[in-house]
PyMOL Python script that loads the backbone (N, CA, C, O; Angstrom):
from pymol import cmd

cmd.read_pdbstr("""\
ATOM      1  N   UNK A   1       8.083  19.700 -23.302  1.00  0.00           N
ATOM      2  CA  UNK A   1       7.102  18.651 -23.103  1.00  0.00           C
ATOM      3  C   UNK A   1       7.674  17.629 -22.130  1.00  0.00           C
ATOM      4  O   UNK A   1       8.832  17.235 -22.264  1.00  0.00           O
ATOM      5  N   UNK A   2       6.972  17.242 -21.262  1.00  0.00           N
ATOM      6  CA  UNK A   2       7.574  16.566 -19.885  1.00  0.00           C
ATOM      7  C   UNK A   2       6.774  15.049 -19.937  1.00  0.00           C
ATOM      8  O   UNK A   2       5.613  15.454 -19.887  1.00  0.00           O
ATOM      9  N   UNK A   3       6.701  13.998 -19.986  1.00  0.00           N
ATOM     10  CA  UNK A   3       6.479  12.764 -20.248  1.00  0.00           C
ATOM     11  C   UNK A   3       6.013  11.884 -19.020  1.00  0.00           C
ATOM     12  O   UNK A   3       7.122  11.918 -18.487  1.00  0.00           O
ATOM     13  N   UNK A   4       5.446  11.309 -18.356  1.00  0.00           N
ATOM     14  CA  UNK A   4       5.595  10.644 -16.984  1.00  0.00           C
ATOM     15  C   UNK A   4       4.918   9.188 -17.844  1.00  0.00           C
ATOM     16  O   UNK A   4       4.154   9.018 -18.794  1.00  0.00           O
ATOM     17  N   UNK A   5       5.592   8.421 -17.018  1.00  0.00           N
ATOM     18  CA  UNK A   5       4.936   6.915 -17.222  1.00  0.00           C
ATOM     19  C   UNK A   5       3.661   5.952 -16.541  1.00  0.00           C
ATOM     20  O   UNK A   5       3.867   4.742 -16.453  1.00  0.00           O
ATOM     21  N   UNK A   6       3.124   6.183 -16.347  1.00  0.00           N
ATOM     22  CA  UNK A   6       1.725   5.830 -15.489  1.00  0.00           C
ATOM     23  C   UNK A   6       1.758   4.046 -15.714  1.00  0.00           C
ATOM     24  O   UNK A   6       1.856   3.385 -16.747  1.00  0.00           O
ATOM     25  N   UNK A   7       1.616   3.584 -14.117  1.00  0.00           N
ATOM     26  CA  UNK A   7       2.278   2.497 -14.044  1.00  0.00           C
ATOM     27  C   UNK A   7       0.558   1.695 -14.819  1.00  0.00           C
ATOM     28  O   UNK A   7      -0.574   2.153 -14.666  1.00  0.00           O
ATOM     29  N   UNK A   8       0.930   0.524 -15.555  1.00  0.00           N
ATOM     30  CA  UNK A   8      -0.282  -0.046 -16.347  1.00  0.00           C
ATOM     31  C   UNK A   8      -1.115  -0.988 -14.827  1.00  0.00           C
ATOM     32  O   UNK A   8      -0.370  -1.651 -14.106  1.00  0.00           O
ATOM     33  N   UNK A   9      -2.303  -0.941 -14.581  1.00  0.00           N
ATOM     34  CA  UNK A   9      -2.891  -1.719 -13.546  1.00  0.00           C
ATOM     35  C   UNK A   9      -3.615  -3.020 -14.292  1.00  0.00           C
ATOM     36  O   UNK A   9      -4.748  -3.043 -14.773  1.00  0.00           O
ATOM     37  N   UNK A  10      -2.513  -4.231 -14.244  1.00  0.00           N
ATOM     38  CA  UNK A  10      -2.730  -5.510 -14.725  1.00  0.00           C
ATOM     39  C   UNK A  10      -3.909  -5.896 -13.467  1.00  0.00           C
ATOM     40  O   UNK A  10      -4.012  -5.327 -12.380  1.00  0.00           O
ATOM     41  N   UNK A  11      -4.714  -7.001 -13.971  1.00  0.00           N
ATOM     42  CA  UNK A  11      -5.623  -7.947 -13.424  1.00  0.00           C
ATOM     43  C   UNK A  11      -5.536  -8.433 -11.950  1.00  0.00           C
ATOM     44  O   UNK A  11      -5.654  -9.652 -11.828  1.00  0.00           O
ATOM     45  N   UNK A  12      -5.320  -7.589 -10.592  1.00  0.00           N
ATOM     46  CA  UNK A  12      -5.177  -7.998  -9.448  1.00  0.00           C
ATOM     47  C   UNK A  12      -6.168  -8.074  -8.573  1.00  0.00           C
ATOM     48  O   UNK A  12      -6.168  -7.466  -7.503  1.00  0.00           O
ATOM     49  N   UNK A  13      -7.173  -8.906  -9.014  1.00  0.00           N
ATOM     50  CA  UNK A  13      -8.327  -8.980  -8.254  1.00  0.00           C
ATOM     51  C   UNK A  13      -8.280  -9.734  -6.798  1.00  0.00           C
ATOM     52  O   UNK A  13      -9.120  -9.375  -5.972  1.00  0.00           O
ATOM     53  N   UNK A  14      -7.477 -10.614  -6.488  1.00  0.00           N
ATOM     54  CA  UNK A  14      -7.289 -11.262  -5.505  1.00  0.00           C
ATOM     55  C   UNK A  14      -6.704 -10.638  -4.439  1.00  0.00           C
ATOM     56  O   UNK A  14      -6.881 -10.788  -3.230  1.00  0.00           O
ATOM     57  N   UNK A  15      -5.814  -9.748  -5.201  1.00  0.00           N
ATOM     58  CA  UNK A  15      -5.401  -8.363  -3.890  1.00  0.00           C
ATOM     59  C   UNK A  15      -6.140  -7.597  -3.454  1.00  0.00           C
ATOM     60  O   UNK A  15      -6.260  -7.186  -2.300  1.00  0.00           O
ATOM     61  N   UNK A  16      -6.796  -7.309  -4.549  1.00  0.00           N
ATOM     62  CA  UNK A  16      -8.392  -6.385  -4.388  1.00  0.00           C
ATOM     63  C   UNK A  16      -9.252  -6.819  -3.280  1.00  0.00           C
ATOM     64  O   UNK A  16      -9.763  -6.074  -2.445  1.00  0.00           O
ATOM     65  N   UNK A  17      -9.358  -8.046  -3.349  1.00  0.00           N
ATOM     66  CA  UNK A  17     -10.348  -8.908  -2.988  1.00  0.00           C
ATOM     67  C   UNK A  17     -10.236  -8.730  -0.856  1.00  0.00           C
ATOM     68  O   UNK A  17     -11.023  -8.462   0.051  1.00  0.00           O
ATOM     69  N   UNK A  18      -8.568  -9.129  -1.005  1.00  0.00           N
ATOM     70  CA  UNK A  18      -7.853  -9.564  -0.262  1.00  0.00           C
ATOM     71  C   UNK A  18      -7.922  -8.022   0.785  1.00  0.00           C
ATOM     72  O   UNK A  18      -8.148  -8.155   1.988  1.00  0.00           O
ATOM     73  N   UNK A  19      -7.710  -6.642   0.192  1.00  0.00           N
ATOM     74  CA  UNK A  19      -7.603  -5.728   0.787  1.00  0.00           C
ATOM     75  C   UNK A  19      -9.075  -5.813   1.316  1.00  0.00           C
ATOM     76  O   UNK A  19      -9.354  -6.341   2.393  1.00  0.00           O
ATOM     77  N   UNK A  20      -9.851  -5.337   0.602  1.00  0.00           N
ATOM     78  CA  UNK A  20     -11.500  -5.326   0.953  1.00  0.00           C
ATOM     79  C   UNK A  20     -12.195  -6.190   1.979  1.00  0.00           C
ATOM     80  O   UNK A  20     -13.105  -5.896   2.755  1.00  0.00           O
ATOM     81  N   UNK A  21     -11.474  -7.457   1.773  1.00  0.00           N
ATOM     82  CA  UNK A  21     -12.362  -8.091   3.150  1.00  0.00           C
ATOM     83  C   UNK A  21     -11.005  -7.720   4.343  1.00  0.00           C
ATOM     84  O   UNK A  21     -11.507  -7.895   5.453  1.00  0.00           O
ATOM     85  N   UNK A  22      -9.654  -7.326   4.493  1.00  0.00           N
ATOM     86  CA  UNK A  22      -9.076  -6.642   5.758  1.00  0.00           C
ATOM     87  C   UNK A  22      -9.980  -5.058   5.964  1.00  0.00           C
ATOM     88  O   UNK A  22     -10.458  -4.498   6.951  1.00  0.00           O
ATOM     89  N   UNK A  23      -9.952  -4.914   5.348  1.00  0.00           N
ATOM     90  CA  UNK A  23     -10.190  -3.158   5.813  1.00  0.00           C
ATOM     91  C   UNK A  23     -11.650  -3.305   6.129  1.00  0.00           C
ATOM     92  O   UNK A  23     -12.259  -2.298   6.487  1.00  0.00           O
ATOM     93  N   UNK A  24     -12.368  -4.626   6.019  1.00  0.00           N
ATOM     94  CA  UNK A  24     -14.186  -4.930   6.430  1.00  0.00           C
ATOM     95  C   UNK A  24     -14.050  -5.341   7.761  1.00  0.00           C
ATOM     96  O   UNK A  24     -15.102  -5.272   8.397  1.00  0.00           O
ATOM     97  N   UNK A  25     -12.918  -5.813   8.473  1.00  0.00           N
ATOM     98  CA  UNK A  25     -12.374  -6.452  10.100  1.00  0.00           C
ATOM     99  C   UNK A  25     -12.181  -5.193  10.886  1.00  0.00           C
ATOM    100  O   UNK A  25     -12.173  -4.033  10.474  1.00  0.00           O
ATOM    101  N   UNK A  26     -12.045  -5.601  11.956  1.00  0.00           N
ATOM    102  CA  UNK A  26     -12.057  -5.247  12.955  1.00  0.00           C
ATOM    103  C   UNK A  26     -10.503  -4.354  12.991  1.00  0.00           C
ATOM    104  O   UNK A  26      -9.641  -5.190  12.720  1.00  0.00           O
ATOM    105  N   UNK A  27      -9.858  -3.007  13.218  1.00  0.00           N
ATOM    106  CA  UNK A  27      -8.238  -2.769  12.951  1.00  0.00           C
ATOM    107  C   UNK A  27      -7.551  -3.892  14.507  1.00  0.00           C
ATOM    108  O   UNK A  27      -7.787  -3.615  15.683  1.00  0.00           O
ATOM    109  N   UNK A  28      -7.044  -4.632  14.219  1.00  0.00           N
ATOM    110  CA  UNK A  28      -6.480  -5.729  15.068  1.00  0.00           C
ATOM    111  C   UNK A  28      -4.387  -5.384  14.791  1.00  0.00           C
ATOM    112  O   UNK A  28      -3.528  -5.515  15.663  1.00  0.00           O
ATOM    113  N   UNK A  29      -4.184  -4.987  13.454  1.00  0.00           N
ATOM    114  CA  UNK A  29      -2.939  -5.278  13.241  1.00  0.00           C
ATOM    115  C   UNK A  29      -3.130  -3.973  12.174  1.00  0.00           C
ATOM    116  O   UNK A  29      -4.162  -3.419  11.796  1.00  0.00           O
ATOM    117  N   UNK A  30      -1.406  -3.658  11.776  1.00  0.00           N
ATOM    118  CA  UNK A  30      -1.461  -2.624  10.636  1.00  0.00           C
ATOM    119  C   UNK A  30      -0.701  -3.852   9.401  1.00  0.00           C
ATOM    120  O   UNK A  30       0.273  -4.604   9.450  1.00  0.00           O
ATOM    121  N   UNK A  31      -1.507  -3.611   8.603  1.00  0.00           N
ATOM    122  CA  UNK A  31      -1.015  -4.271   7.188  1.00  0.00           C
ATOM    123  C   UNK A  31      -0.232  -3.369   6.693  1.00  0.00           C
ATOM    124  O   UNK A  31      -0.500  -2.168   6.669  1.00  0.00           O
ATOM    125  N   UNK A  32       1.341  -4.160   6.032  1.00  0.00           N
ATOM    126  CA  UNK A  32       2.069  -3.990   5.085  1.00  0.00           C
ATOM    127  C   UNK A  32       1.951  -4.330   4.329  1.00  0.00           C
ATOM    128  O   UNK A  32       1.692  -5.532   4.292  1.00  0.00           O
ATOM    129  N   UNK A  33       2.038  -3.557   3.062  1.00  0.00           N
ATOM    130  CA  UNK A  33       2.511  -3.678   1.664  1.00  0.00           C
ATOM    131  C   UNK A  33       3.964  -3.998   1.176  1.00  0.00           C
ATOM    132  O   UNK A  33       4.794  -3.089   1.195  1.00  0.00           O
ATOM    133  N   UNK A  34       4.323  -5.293   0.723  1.00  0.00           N
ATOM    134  CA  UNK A  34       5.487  -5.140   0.480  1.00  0.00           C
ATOM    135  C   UNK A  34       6.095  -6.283  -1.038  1.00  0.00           C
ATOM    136  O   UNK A  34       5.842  -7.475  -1.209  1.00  0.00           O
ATOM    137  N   UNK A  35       6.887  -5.397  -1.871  1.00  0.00           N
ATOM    138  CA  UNK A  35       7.140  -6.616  -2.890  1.00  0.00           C
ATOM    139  C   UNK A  35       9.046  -6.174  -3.636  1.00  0.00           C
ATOM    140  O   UNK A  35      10.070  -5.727  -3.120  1.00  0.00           O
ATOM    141  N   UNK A  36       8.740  -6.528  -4.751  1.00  0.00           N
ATOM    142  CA  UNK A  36       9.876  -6.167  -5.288  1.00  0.00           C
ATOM    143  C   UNK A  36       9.206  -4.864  -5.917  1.00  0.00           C
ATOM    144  O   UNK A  36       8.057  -4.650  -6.303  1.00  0.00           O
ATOM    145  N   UNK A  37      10.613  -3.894  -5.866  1.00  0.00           N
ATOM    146  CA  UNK A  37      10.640  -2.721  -6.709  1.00  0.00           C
ATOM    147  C   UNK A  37      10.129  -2.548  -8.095  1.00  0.00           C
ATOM    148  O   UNK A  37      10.518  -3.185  -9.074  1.00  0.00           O
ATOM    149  N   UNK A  38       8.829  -1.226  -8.071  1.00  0.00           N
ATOM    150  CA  UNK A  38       8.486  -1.692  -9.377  1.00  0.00           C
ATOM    151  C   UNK A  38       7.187  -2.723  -9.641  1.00  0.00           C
ATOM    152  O   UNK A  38       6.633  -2.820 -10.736  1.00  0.00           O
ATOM    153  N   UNK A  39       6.887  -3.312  -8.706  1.00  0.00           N
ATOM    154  CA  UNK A  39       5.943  -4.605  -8.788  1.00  0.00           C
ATOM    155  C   UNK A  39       4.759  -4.048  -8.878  1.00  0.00           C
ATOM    156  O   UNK A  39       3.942  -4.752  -9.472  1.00  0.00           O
ATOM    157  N   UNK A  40       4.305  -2.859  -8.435  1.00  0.00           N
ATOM    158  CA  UNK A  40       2.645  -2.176  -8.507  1.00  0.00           C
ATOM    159  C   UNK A  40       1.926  -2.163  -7.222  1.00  0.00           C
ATOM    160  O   UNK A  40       0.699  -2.074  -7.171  1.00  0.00           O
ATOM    161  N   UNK A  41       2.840  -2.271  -5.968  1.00  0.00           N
ATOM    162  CA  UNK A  41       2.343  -2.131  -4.849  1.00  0.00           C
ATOM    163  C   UNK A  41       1.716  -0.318  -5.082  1.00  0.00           C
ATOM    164  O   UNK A  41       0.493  -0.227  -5.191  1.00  0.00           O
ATOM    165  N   UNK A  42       2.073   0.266  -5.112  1.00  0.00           N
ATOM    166  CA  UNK A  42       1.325   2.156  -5.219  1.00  0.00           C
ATOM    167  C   UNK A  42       0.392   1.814  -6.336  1.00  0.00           C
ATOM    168  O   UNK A  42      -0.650   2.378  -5.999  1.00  0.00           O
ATOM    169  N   UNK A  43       0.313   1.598  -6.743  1.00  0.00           N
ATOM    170  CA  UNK A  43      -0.338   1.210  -7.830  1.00  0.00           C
ATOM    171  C   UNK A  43      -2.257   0.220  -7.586  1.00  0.00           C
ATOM    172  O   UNK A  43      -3.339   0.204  -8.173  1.00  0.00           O
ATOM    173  N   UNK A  44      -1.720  -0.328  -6.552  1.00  0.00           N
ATOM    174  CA  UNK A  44      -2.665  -1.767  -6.555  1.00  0.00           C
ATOM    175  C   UNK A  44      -3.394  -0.631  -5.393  1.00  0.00           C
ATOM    176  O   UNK A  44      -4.624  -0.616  -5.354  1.00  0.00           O
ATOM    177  N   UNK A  45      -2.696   0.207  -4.559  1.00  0.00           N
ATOM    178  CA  UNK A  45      -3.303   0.756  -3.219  1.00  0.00           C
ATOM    179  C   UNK A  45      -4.177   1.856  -4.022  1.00  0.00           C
ATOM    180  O   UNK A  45      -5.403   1.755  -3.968  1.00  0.00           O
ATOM    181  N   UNK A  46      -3.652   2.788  -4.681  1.00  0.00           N
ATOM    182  CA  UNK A  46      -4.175   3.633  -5.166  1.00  0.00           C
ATOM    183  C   UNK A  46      -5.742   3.143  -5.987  1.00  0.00           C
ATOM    184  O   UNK A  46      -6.704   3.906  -6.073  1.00  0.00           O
ATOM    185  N   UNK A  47      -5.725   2.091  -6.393  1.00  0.00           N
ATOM    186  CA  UNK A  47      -6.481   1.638  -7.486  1.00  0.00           C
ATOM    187  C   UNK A  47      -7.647   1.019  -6.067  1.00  0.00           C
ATOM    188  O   UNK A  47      -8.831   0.832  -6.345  1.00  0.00           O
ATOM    189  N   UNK A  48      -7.411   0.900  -5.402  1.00  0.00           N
ATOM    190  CA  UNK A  48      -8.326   0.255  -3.920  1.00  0.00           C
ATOM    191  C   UNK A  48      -8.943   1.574  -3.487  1.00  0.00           C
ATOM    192  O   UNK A  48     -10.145   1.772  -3.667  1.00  0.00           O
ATOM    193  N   UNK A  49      -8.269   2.352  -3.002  1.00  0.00           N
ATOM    194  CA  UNK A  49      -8.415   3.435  -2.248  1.00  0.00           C
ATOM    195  C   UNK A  49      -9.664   3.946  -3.097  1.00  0.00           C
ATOM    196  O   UNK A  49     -10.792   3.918  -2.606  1.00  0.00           O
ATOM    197  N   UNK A  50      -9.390   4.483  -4.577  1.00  0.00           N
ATOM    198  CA  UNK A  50     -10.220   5.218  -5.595  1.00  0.00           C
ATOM    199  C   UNK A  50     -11.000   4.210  -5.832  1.00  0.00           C
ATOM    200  O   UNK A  50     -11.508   4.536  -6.905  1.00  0.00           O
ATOM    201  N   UNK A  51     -11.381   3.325  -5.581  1.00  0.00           N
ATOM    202  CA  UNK A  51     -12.554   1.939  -5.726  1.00  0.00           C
ATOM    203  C   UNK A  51     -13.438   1.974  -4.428  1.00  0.00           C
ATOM    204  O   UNK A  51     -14.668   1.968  -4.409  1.00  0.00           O
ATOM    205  N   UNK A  52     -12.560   2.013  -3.305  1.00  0.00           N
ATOM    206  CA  UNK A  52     -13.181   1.533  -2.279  1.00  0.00           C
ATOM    207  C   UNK A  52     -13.051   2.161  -0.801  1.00  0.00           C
ATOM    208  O   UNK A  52     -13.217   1.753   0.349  1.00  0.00           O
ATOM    209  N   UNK A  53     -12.733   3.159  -1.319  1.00  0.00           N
ATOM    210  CA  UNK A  53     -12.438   3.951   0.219  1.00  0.00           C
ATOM    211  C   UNK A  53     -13.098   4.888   0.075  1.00  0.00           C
ATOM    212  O   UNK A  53     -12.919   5.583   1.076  1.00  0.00           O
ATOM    213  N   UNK A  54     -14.338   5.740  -1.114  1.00  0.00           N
ATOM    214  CA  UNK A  54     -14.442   6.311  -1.563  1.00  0.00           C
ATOM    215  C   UNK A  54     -15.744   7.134  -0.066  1.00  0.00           C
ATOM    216  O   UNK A  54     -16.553   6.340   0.413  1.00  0.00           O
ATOM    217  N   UNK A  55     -15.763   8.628   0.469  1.00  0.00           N
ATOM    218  CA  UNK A  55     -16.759   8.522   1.015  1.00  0.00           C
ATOM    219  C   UNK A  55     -17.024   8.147   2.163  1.00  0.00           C
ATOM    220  O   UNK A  55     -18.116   8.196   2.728  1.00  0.00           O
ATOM    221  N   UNK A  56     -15.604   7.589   2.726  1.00  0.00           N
ATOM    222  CA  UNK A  56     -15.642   6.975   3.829  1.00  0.00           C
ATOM    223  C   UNK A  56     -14.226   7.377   4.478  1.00  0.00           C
ATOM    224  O   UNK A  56     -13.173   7.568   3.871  1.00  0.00           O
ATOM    225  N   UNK A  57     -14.471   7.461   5.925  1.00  0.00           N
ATOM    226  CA  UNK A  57     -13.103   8.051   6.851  1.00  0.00           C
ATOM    227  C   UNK A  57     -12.163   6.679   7.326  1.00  0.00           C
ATOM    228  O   UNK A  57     -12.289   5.630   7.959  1.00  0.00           O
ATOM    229  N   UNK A  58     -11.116   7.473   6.544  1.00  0.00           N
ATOM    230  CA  UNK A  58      -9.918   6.043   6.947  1.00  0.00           C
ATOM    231  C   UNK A  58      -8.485   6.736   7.125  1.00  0.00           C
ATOM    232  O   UNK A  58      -8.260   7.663   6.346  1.00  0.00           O
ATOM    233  N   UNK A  59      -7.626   6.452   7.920  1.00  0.00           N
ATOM    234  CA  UNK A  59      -6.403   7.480   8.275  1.00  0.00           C
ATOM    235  C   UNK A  59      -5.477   6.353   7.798  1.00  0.00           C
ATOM    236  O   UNK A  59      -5.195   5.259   8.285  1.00  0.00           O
ATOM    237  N   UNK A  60      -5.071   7.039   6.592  1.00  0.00           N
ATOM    238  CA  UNK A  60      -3.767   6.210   5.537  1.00  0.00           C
ATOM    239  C   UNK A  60      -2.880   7.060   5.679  1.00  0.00           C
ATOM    240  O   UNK A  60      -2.769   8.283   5.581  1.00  0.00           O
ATOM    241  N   UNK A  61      -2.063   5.923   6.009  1.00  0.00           N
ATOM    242  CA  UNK A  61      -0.461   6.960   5.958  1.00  0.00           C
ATOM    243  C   UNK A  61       0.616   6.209   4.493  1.00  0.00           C
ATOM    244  O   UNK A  61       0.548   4.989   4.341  1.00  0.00           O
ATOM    245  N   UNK A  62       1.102   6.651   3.984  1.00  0.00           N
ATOM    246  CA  UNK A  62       1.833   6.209   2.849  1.00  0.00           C
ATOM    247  C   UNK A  62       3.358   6.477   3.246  1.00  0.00           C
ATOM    248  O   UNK A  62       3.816   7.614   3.131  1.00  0.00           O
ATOM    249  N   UNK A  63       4.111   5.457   3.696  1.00  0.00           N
ATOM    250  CA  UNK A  63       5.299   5.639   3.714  1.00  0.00           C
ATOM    251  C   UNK A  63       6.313   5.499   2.550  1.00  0.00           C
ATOM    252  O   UNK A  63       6.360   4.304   2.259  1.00  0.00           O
ATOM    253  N   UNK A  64       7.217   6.289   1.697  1.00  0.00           N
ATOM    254  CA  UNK A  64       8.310   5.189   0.896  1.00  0.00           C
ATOM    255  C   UNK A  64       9.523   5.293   1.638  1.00  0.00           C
ATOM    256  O   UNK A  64      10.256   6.169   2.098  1.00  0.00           O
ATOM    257  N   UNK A  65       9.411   3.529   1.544  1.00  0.00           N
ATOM    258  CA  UNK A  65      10.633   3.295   2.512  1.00  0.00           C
ATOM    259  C   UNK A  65      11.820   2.625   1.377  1.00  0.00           C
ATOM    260  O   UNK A  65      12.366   1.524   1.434  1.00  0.00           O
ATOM    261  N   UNK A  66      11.976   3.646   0.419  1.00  0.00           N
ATOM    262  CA  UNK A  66      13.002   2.738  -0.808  1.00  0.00           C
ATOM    263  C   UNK A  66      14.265   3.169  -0.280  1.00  0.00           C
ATOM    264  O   UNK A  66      15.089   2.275  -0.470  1.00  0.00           O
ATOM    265  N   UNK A  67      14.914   4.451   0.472  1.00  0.00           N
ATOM    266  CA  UNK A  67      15.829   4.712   0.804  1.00  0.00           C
ATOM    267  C   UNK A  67      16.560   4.069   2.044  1.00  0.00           C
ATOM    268  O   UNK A  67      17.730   4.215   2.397  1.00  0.00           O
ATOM    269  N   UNK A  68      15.204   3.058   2.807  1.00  0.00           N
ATOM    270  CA  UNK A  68      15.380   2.941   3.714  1.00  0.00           C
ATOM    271  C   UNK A  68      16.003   1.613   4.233  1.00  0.00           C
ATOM    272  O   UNK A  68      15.161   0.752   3.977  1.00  0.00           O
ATOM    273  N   UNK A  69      17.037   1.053   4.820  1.00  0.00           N
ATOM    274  CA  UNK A  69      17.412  -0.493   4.930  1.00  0.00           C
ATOM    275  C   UNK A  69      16.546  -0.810   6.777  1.00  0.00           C
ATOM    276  O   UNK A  69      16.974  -0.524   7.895  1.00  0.00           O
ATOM    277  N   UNK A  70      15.321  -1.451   6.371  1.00  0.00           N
ATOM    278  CA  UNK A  70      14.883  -2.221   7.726  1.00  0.00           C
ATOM    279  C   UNK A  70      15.036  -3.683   7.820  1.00  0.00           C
ATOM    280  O   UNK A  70      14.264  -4.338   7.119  1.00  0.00           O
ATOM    281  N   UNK A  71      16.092  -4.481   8.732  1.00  0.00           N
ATOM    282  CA  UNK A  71      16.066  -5.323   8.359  1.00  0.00           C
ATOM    283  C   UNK A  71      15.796  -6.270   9.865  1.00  0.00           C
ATOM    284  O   UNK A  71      15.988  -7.479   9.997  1.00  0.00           O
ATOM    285  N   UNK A  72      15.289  -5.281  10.923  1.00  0.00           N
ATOM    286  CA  UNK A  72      15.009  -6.299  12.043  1.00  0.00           C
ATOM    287  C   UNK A  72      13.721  -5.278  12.747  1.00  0.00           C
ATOM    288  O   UNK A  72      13.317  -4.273  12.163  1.00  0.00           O
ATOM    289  N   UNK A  73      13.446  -5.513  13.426  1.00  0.00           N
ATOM    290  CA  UNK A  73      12.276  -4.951  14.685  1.00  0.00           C
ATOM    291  C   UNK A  73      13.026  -3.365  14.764  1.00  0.00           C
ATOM    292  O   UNK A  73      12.672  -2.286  14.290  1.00  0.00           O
ATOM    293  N   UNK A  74      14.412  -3.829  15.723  1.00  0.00           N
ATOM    294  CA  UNK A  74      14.788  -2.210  15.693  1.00  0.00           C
ATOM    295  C   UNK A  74      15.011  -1.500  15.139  1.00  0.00           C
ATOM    296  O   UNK A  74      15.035  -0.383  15.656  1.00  0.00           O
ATOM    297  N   UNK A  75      15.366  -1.656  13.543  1.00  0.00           N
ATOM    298  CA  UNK A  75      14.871  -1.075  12.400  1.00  0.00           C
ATOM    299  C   UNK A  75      14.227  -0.413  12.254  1.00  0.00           C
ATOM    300  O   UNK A  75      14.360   0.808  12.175  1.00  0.00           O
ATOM    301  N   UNK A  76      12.580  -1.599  12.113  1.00  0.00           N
ATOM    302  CA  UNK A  76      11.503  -0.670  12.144  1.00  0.00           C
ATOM    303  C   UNK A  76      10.868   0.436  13.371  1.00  0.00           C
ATOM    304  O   UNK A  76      10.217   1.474  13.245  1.00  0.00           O
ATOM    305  N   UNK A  77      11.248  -0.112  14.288  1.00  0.00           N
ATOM    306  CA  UNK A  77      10.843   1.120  15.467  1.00  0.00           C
ATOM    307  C   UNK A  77      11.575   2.092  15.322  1.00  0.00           C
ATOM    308  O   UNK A  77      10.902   3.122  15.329  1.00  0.00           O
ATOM    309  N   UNK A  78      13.015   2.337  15.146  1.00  0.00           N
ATOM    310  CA  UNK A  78      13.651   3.262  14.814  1.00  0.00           C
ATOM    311  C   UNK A  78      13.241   4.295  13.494  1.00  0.00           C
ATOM    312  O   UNK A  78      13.268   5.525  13.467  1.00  0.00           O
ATOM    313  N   UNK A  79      13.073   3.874  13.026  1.00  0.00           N
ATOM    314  CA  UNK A  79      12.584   4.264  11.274  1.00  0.00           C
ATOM    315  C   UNK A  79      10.862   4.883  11.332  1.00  0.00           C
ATOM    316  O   UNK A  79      10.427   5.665  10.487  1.00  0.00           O
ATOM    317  N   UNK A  80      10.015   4.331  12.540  1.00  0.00           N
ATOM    318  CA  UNK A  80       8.912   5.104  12.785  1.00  0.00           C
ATOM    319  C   UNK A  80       8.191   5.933  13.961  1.00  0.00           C
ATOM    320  O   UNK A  80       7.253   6.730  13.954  1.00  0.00           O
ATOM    321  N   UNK A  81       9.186   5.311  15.177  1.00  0.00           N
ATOM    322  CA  UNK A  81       9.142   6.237  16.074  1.00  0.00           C
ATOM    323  C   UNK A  81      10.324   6.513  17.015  1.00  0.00           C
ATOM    324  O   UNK A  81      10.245   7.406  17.859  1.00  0.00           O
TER     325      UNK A  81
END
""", "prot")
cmd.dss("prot")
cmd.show_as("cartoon", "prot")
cmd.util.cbc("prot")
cmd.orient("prot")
């Protein structure tokens, strides 16, 4: 018997809120997700996506960058292209 923990989705309506009117704009910039480990960022996206992306064409890319140390510009360009 194999067990997994399914992360609990507490009351984040303001993120909710917050994603829904970006992804209603114009794509101008790419939004990051970013918090402490553990905090419910996969969690808060997933719970958007299955709410509100439903039916509709959107090109999501899901990176985990937990292995990863970015800590300037060349970092990140290095680390994605």
């Amino acid at each position: 018997m194999q067990r997994t923990k399914k992360a609990e989705f507490i009351n984040r309506l303001s993120e909710l809120k917050y994603l829904n009117d970006w992804i209603s704009k114009d794509p101008e910039h790419i939004l990051f997700i970013y918090g402490p480990k553990s905090s419910g960022k996969t969690t808060l996206l997933h719970k958007f996506i299955k709410n509100h992306l439903t039916n509709k064409l959107f090109n999501i890319k899901h990176f985990n960058l937990r292995k990863m140390l970015i800590v300037n510009y060349s970092d990140f360009i290095q680390t994605f292209f």
